[in-house]
Every structure is written in structure tokens, then in C-alpha cells.
C-alpha positions as CSV (number, residue, x, y, z in Angstrom):
1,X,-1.5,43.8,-1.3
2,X,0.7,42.6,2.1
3,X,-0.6,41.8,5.2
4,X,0.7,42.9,8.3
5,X,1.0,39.5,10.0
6,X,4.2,37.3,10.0
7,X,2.4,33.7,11.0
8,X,4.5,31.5,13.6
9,X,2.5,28.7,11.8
10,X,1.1,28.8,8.1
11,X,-1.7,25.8,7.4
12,X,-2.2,25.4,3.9
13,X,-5.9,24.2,3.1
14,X,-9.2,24.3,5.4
15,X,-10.4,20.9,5.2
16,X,-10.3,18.9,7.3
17,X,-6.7,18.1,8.9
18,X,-6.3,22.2,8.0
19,X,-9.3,23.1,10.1
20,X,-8.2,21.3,12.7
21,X,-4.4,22.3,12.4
22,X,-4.9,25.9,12.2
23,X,-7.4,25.8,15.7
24,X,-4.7,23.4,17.8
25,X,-2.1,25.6,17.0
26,X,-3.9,28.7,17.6
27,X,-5.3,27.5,20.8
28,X,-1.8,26.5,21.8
29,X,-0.4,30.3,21.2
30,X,0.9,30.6,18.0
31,X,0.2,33.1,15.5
32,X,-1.4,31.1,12.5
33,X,-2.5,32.0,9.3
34,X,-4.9,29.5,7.3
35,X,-5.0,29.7,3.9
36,X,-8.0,28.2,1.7
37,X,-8.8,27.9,-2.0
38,X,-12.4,28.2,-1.1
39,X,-15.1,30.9,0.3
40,X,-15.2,28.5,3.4
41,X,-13.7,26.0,5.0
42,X,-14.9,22.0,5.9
43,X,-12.7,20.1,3.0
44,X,-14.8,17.8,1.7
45,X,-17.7,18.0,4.2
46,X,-18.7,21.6,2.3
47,X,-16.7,21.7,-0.6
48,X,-18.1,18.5,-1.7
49,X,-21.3,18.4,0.8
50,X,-20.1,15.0,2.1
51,X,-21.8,15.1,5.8
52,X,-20.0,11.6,7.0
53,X,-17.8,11.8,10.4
54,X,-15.9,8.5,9.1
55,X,-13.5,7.7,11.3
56,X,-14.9,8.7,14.9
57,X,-15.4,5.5,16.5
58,X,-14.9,1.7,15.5
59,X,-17.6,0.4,13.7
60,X,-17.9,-2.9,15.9
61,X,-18.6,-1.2,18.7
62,X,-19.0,2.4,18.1
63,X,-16.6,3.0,20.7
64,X,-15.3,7.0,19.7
65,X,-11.5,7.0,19.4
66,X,-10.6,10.8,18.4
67,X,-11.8,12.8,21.1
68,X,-10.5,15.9,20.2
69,X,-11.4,18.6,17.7
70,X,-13.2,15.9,15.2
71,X,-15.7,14.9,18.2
72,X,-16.0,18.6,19.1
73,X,-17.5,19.4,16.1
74,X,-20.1,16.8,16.3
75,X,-20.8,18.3,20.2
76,X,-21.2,21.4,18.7
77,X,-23.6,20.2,15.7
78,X,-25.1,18.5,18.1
79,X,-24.6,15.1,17.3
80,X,-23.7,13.8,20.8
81,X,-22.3,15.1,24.0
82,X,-18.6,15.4,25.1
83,X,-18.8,12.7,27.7
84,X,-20.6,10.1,25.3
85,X,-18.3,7.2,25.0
86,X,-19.8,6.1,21.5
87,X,-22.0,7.5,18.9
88,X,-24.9,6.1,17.0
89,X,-22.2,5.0,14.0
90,X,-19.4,4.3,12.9
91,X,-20.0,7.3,10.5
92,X,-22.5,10.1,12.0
93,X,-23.3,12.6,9.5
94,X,-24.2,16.4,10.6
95,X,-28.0,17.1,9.2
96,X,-26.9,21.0,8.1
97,X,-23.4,21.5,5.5
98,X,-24.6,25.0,5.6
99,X,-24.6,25.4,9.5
100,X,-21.1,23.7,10.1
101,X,-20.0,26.5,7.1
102,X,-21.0,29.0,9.8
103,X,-19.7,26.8,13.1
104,X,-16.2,26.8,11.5
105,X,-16.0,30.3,10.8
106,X,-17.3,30.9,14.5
107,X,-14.5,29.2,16.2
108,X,-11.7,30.4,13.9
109,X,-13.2,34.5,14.6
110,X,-13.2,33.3,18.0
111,X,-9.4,32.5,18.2
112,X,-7.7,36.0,18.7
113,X,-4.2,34.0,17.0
114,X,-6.0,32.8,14.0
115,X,-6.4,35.1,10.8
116,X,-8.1,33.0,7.7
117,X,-7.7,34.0,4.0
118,X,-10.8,32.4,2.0
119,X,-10.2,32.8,-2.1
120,X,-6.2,31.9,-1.9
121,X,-4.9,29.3,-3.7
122,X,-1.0,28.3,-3.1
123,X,0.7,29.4,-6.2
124,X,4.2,27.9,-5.2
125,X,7.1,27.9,-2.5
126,X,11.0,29.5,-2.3
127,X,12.9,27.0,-0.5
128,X,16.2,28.5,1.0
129,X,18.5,25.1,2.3
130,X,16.2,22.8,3.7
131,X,13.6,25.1,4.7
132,X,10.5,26.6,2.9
133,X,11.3,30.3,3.2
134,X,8.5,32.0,1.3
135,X,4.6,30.4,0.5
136,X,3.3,32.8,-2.6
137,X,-0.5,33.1,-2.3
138,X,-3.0,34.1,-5.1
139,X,-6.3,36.2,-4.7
140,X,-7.9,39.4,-4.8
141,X,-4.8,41.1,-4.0
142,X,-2.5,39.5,-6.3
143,X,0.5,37.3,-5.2
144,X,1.3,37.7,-1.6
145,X,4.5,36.0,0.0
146,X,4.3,34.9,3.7
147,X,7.7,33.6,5.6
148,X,6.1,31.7,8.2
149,X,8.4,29.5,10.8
150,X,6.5,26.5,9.8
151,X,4.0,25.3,7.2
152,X,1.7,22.9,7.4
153,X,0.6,21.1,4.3
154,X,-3.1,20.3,4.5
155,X,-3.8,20.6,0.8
156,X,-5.0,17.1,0.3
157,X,-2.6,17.0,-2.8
158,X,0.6,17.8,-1.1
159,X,0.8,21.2,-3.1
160,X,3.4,22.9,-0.8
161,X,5.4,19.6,-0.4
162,X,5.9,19.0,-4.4
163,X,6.7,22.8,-4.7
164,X,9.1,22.6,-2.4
165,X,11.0,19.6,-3.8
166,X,9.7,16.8,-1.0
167,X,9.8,13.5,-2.8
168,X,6.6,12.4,-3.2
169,X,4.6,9.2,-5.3
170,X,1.4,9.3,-7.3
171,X,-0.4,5.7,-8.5
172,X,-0.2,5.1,-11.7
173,X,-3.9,4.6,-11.4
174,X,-5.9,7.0,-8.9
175,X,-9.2,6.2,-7.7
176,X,-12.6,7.9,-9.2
177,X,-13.6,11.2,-8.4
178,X,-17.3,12.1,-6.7
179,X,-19.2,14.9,-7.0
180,X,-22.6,14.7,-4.8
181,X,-25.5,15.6,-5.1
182,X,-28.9,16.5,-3.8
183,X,-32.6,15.9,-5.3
184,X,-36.1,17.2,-3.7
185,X,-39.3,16.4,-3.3
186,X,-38.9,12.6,-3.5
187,X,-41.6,10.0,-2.0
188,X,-39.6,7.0,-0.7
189,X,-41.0,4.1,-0.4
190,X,-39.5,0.2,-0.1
191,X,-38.3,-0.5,-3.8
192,X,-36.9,2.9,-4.2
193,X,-33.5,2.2,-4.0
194,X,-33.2,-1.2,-6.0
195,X,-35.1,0.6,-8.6
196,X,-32.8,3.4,-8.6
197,X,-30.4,1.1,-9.0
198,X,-32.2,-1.1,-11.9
199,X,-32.6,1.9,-13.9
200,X,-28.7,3.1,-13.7
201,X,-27.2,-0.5,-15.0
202,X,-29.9,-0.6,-17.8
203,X,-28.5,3.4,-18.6
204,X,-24.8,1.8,-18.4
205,X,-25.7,-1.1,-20.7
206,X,-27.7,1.8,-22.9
207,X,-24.4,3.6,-23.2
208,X,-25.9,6.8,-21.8
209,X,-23.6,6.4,-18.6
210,X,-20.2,5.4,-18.6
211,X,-19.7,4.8,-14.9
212,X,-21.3,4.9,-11.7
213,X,-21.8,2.9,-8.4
214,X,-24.2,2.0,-6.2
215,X,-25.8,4.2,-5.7
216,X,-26.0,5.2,-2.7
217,X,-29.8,6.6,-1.5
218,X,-30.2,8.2,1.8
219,X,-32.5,10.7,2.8
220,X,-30.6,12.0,6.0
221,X,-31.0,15.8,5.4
222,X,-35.0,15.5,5.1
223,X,-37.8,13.1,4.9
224,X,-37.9,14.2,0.9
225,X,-34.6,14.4,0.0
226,X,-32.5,12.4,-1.3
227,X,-29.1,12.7,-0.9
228,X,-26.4,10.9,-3.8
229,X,-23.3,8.9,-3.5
230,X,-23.2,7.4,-7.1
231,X,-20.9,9.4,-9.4
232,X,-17.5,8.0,-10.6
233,X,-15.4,10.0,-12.8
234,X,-11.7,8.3,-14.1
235,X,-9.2,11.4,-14.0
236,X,-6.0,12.5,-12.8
237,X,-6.8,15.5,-10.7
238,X,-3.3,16.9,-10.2
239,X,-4.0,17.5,-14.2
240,X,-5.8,21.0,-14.5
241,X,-7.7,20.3,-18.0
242,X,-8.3,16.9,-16.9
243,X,-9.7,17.8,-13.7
244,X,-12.0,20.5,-15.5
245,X,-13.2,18.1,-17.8
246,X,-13.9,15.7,-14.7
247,X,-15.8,18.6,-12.8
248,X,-18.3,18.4,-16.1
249,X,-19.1,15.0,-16.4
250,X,-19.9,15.0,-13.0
251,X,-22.6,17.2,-13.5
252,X,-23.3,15.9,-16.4
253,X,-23.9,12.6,-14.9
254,X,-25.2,13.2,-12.1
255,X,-28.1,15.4,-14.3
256,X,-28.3,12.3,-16.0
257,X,-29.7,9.8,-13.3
258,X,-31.9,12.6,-12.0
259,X,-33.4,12.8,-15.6
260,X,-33.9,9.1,-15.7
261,X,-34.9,8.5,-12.1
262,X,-38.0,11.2,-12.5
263,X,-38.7,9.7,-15.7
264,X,-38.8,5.9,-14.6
265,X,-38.8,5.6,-11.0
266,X,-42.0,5.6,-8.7
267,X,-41.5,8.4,-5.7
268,X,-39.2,10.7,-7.9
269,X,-42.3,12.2,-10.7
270,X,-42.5,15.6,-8.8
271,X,-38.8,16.2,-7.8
272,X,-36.5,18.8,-8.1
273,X,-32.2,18.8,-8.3
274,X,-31.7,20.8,-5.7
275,X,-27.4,21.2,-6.1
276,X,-24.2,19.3,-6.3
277,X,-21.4,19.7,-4.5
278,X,-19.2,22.8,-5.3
279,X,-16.5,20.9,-5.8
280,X,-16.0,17.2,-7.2
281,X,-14.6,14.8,-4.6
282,X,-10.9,13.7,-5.0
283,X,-9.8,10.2,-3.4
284,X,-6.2,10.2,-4.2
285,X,-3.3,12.4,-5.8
286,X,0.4,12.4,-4.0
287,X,1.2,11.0,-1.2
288,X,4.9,12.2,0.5
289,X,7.4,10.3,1.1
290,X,8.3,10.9,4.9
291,X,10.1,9.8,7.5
292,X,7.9,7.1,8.2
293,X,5.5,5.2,5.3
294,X,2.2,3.7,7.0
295,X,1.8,-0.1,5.2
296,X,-1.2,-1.6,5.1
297,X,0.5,-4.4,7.0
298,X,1.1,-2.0,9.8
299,X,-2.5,-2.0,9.5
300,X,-3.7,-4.9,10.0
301,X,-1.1,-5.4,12.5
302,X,-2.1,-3.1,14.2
303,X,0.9,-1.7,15.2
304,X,1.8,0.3,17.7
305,X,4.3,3.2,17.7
306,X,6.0,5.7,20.9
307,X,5.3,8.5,18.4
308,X,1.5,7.3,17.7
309,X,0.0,11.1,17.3
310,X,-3.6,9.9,15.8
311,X,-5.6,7.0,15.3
312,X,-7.0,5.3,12.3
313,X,-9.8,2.8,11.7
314,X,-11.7,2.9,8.3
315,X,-11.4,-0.2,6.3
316,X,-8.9,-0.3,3.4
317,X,-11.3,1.1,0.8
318,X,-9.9,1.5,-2.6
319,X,-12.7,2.3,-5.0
320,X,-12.0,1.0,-8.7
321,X,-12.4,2.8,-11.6
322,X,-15.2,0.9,-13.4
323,X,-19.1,0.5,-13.1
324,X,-20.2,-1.8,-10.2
325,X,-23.1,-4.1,-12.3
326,X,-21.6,-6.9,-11.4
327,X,-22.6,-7.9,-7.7
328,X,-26.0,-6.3,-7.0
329,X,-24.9,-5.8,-3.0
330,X,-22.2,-3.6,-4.0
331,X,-21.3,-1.0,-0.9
332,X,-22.4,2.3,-1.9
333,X,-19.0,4.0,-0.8
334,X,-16.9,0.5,-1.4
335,X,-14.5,-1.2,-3.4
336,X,-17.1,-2.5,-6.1
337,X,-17.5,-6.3,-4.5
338,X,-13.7,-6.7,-3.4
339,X,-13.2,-7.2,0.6
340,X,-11.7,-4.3,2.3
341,X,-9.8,-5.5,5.5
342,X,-11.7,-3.7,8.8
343,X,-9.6,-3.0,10.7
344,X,-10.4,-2.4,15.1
345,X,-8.0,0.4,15.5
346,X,-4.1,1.6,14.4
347,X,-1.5,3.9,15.3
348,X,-0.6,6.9,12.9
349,X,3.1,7.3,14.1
350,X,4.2,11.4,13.6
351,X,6.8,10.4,11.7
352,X,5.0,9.8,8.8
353,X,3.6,13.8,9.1
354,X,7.1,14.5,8.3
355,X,8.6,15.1,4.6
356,X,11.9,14.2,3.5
357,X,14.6,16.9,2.6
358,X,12.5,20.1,4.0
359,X,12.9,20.9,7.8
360,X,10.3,23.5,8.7
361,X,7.1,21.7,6.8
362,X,4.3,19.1,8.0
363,X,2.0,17.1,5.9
364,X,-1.5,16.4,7.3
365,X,-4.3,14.5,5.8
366,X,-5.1,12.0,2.9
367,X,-1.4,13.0,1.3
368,X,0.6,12.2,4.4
369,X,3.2,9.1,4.1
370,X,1.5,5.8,3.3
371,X,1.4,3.6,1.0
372,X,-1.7,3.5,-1.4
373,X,-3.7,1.0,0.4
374,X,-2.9,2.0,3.7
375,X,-4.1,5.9,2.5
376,X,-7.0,4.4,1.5
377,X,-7.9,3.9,5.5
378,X,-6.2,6.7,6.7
379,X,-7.7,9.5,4.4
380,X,-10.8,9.5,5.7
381,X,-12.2,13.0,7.4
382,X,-11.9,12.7,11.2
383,X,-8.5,10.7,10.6
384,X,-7.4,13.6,8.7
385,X,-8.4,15.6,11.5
386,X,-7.1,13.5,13.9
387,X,-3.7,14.6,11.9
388,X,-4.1,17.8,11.1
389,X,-4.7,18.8,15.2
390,X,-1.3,16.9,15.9
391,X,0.6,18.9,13.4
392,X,-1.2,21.7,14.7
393,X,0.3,20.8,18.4
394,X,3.6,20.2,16.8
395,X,4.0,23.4,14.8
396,X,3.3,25.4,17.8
397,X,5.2,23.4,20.3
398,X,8.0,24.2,17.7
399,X,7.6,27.7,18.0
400,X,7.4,27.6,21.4
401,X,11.0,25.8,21.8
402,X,12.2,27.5,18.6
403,X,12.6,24.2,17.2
404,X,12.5,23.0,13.5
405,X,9.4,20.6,13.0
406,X,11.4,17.8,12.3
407,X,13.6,18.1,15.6
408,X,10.5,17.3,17.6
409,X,10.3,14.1,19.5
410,X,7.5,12.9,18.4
411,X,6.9,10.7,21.8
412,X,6.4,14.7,23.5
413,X,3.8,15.7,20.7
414,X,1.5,12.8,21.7
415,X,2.3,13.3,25.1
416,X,0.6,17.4,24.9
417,X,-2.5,15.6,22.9
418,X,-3.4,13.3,25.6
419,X,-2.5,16.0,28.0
420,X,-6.1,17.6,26.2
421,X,-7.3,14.5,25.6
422,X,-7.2,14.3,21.9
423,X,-4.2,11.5,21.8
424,X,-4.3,8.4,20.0
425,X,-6.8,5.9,21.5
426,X,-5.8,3.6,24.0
427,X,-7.7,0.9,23.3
């Protein structure tokens, strides 16, 4: 089945940098198509049913340093206000996944360029030269090939980049995958947590779990709900069997502590499991190798470049791939007892939103050019908005001057962001 709709700009994946490309370069005039593997878009926010904004503001101050599509979400949620020069945290959460399901699906039927296909997965690319000429899409309808004048790559796993020959680097160890989840009907009270806690190292010692952290406890959607950051699952998910098989443990696991929390732990006798996430939560795959590589020195440098098109500020977070028992003030979302560098803010040059070898193609999002402890700052989800929107500015500015991607000065994309004041921050 074809569709009658030749995109100037095609944005692979609706999570977070996707979202956020596909509006920018709508709202700027381009036709856009955005593809997505799910029934909805939000990336890990819904797919997962992770509600953090990390990334928004600086944590010492909460001073908000995206103020473009990332802080207009929260607006709209209502989370704060548009002239608000800080937010509550560091890391505001939105109190309904379901209703920011329906506010993204507002604003893209809103946008008279945008056209979204939910259920389509990226089956692979023709390159022609150094340009992708043809993204193959499967769903309902079959295969269907779009020819779009630019693609943006906001797959998370740098699908379209790897089909399309981009050099690219995986770790020869990735970081855990997370699949949250959601109990009911649950009393808190002041030892909840620590005896949450208590109960999963005794389960690890036990042998009934193999891994775990934290966990983390929070009852932000409702005064009796408890929502769970403790799931760790070692796999590679660019593997398809291995990623299925890490899709079950996670539920499996996460079954588990709800089992043993109701059985042992005061304030969970008469709760429910409510859900987990659709999908499990993936930290790490490829990263590109582009024009630019973000270090981790550059990081805590803080370095500034003339192409700076987003900004960055989550602490170097690598989470390891074993049980935290060992230090009982273990961060919930951490690296398992090691420092993580905190960094005020940093510069996320456009270069490195640029592959190697293809010329019509941008990568936005936790597989954008860095190293692996750089990504593990820069993949969090309003950074990944923050460079999703400026791919989204770039693609369209490229259609406009019927440029490839890669001839763009990179100086004049951040100069049309701070023109709608979504720039980098300037401190």
C-alpha cells in the first residue's frame, strides 16, 4: 500500500529527539513524515512509562536550560509556565503517561505538514552515492519505500545509520536494560523503602533474583502507588532473541519483588501490579561515528563550540551490570556506588548530529556521536529532545535552501534556534 506523500523530511522514531524533530521541522514548513514502531509516540516516557524530564534544568540550581519543545511539553502537562526560569527539579516528572500519549498526538494532528505512521518499523535503507535514496517501512500495508530529501535518525539504535553503511561503535559491554513498573493499593509509611530494599538483597543472596538496583520507590502518580525503578537485565539489545529473552526476565523479575514485597513488607498486604512498561528500557546500543565525537572531557570542560545546537547537563551515569548490595545508599538510577561527574552545563556541537559517508542523514538522540561516557550524559530525554528539534531546524532549513544536511553551517542552525528561543543555553 503507497502513500501519496513524498516527505521533504523523514524522522525515523517518535521518542523523544523524533517527537521533537518531526514538530520543528514541520512548524518550520517542511513536509515531514514520522515513522514509529509503536501505537504512540513519547520514547521512553510511554513506551517504557518513564515520567522523568531529566535534563531541563541544572540540578544546582534548577535554572531550565532547553526552552524549547522539551519545556513546552511540561507547559502543556502543566508542570510550570513558559516564563518560569526554573522548575521544582532537576528532573520534573509529568503525573499522567496516558495524557502526554494524547498531548503528542494533539500537536502532531495539529501540524497540517506532519503525517505520522504508528505500527512501522524501519526494515532497511537503499543508499544511491552518498545519499540514502529509499527508507523501506513495515506494517499493515506491507513494505512501503519513501525517498525523502532528508532522514533523520531518531531510532535510539541508529537503525537507519547502520543500514545505510555509517560507521558506527557498540561497547563491548552495554549497560542493563529497565522495564518499569507500577504497583497499587500500597500504604507507605517511613521504613517502606529500606524494607523494600532489605527484602530484595536477602532474594539476591536467595538466588531467586539475579540482579536488581536500588530500588527506586516513589509514589508520584498517586498517594497509593508505587512506582519502580529496580529492574536490571544484562543483554545486547541490537540482538533480537536476546532482547526477547530480556523483555521476559523483566517481567519476570519485576513479578518477582511484587510477590515478595506483598508477602514480607508492611504497606504492600492488599496491593495490586497494576502494569509494566510496554516496552523494556534500553540505555545503550550504537553510537555513530560523526563528524564530531562528544568526549567526556569535553564535558567536564565544559566546552564550548560556534556550532553548539543543544545543551547537555546530566551527570555521567553509566549503570553497571551487576546487583547494587554493596553500598546501601546506592542512587536508585545510578552507577551502583561509583561517582558520576555533575556536570553545570555543556555544549552539544551539530557536528556530532552528523554521520560520516552519507550526506542527506541526521542522527538525533542517545545514538548520536559520543563517546560511551559522554552518551551516558547526553542520552537523557530532554537532551535528546534538545537534539532532535535542532535536526528538526536543520532538515528543514535544508529543504528550504535545497541543501544537503551536511552542507549546513552549523553556526546558522543555532542561530534559527535562539531565533525561537530553543538555542543552547547561555549560561
Amino acid at each position: 500500500m503507497a502513500i501519496d506523500f513524498t516527505p521533504d523530511v523523514m524522522v525515523c522514531g517518535a521518542g523523544c529527539a523524533g517527537i521533537a524533530a518531526a514538530l520543528q521541522a514541520a512548524r518550520r514548513g517542511a513536509k515531514t513524515l514520522l515513522v514509529e514502531r509503536a501505537g504512540f509516540s513519547g520514547g521512553i516516557i510511554t513506551t517504557v512509562g518513564l515520567p522523568f524530564f531529566d535534563g531541563i534544568a541544572r540540578k544546582h540550581d534548577k535554572k531550565i536550560v532547553h526552552r524549547g519543545i522539551g519545556l513546552e511539553f511540561l507547559v502543556k502537562m502543566g508542570v510550570c509556565k513558559a516564563s518560569d526560569d526554573t522548575v521544582y527539579a532537576h528532573n520534573p516528572v509529568i503525573r499522567n503517561i496516558e495524557r502526554f500519549k494524547i498531548l503528542l498526538d494533539e500537536l502532531i494532528t495539529a501540524e497540517p505538514n506532519l503525517r505520522v505512521l504508528y505500527h512501522s518499523f524501519v526494515a532497511d535503507t537503499v543508499t544511491k552515492g552518498n545519499r540514502v535514496d529509499e527508507v523501506l517501512v513495515a506494517n499493515k500495508g506491507g513494505i512501503q519505500r519513501f525517498r525523502p530529501k532528508t532522514v533523520i535518525d531518531c531510532t535510539g539504535d541508529a537503525d537507519v545509520a547502520a543500514r545505510s553503511g555509517v560507521p558506527c561503535e557498540t561497547s563491548p559491554e552495554l549497560m542493563p536494560l529497565t522495564l518499569h513498573f507500577r504497583i497499587g493499593h500500597v500504604q507507605n509509611n517511613p521504613e517502606l523503602r529500606q524494607r523494600c530494599r532489605e527484602v530484595l538483597v536477602k532474594a539476591h543472596e536467595e538466588g531467586k533474583l539475579k540482579n536488581f538496583y536500588g530500588p527506586g520507590v516513589s509514589f508520584m502518580f498517586a498517594n497509593d502507588e508505587v512506582y519502580l525503578h529496580a529492574i536490571r537485565v544484562k543483554a545486547n539489545p541490537l540482538d533480537p532473541e536476546d532482547l526477547t529473552r530480556a523483555e521476559m526476565q523483566g517481567r519476570i523479575d519485576a513479578w518477582t519483588m511484587y510477590e515478595l514485597w506483598k508477602e514480607k513488607v508492611p504497606g504492600f498486604e492488599n496491593s495490586y501490579y497494576i502494569q509494566s512498561g510496554p516496552y523494556i528500557g534500553i540505555r545503550e546500543s550504537r553510537r555513530i561515528l560523526g563528524q564530531y565525537i562528544l568526549t567526556e572531557e569535553d564535558i567536564k570542560n565544559e566546552k564550548k563550540f560556534p556550532d553548539a545546537v543543544a545543551t547537555g547537563n546530566w551527570y555521567l551515569d553509566l549503570h553497571p551490570n551487576y546487583a547494587t548490595v554493596g553500598s546501601a545508599n546506592v542512587k536508585p538510577g545510578g552507577l551502583g556506588g561509583l561517582d558520576g561527574y555533575q556536570p553545570d552545563h555543556y555544549d552539544i556541537p551539530y557536528r556530532s548530529l552528523l554521520p560520516r559517508k552519507i550526506d542527506n542523514l541526521l542522527v538525533a538522540g542517545r545514538c548520536h556521536s559520543a563517546t560511551r561516557l559522554a552518551q551516558s550524559s547526553s542520552r537523557v530525554t530532554v537532551t535528546a529532545m534538545a537534539m532532535g528539534q535542532a535536526a528538526g531546524m536543520a532538515a528543514a532549513l535544508a529543504s528550504e535552501k535545497q541543501k544537503n544536511v551536511q552542507e549546513m553551517d552549523g553556526v546558522k542552525v543555532r542561530e534559527a534556534l535562539d531565533q525561537i528561543h530553543a538555542g543552547p543555553f547561555a549560561g
